[in-house]
C-alpha positions in Angstrom: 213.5 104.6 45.4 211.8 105.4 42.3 209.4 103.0 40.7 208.8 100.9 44.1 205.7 100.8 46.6 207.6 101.2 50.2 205.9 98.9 53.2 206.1 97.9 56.4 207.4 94.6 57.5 207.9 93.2 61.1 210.7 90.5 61.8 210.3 89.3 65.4 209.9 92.4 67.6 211.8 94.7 64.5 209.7 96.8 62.2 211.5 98.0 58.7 210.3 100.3 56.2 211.3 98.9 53.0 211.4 98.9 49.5 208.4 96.3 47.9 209.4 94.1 44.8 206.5 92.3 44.2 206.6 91.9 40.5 209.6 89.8 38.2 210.7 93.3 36.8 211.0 94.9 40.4 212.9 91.7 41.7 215.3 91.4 39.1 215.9 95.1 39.6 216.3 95.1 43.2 218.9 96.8 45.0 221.1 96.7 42.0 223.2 100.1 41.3 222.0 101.7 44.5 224.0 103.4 46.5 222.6 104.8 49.8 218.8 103.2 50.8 218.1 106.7 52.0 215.1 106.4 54.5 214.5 103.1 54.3 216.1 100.1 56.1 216.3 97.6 53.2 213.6 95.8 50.2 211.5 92.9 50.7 211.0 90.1 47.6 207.3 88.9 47.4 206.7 86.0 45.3 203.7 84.7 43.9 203.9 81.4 45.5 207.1 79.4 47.6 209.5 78.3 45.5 213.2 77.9 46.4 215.4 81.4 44.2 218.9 82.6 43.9 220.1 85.9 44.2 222.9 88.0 42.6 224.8 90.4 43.4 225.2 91.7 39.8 225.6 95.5 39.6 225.4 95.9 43.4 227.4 98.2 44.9 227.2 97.8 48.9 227.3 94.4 50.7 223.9 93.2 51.5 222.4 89.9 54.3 219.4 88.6 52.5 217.3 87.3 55.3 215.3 84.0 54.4 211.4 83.8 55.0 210.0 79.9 55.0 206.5 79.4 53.7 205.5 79.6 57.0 206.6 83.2 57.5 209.5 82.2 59.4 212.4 83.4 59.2 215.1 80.8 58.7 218.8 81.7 57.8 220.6 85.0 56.9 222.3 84.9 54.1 225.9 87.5 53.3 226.1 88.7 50.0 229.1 90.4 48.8 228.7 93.5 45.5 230.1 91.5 42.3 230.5 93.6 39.4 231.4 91.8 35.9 230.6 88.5 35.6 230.2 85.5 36.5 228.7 86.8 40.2 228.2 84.3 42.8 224.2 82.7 43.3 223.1 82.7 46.7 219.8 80.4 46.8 217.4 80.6 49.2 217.9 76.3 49.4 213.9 76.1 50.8 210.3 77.4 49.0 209.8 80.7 50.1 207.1 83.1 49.6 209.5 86.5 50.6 212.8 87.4 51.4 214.3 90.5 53.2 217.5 92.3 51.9 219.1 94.7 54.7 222.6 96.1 54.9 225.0 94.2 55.9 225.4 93.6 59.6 222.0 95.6 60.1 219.4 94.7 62.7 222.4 91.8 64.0 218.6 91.2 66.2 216.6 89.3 63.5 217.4 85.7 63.7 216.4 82.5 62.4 212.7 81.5 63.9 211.7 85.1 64.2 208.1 85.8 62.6 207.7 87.8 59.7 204.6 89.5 58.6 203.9 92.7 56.3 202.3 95.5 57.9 201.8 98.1 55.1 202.2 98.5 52.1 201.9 101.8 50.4 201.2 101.3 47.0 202.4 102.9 44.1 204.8 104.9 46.1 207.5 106.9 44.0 206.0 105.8 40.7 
């Protein structure tokens, strides 16, 4: 996807090459108005520090689980989020500080589950700029 570093992150014994928003413009971009993910399996949210956030589903257009990293790089719920175009769309917080957060298509990697450890592998920066 244009404008995003892709990485590497691991979820229990599951690797995914994702999408990086790491910055409040890529984050509030997200998966919004995307279609297909292409090559990759989904985008991971990196924060600058654990705080509990809500997501939208404004302008997205395929159903997404957000999968819920604690502070200590755990992961601790999964999270179904249906596309809501117009408004007002649904929130969907997080409810705990957290430091990243995983968005995957929905009903992917069924696998990951809450207590799993999540770690970043590899980020490739300035990919697709």
């Amino acid at each position: 996807m244009v404008g995003f570093a892709t990485g590497t992150v691991e979820i229990g014994d599951t690797t995914l090459l994702v999408a990086v928003a790491d910055t409040p413009q890529l984050r509030n971009r997200g998966l919004r108005e995307v279609g297909e993910l292409g090559d990759l399996d989904g985008m991971v949210f990196v924060f600058e520090e654990a705080v509990p956030v809500w997501f939208t589903m404004q302008d997205t257009l395929i159903p997404l689980d957000l999968l819920v990293v604690s502070s200590e790089s755990l992961m601790v719920r999964r999270i179904e989020m249906v596309p809501c175009q117009g408004t007002p769309c649904p929130l969907y917080p997080t409810e705990e500080a957290t430091a990243f957060a995983v968005e995957v298509p929905a009903g992917a990697f069924p696998e990951i589950a809450p207590g799993m450890r999540f770690s970043i592998k590899q980020v490739a920066v300035g990919a697709d700029d």
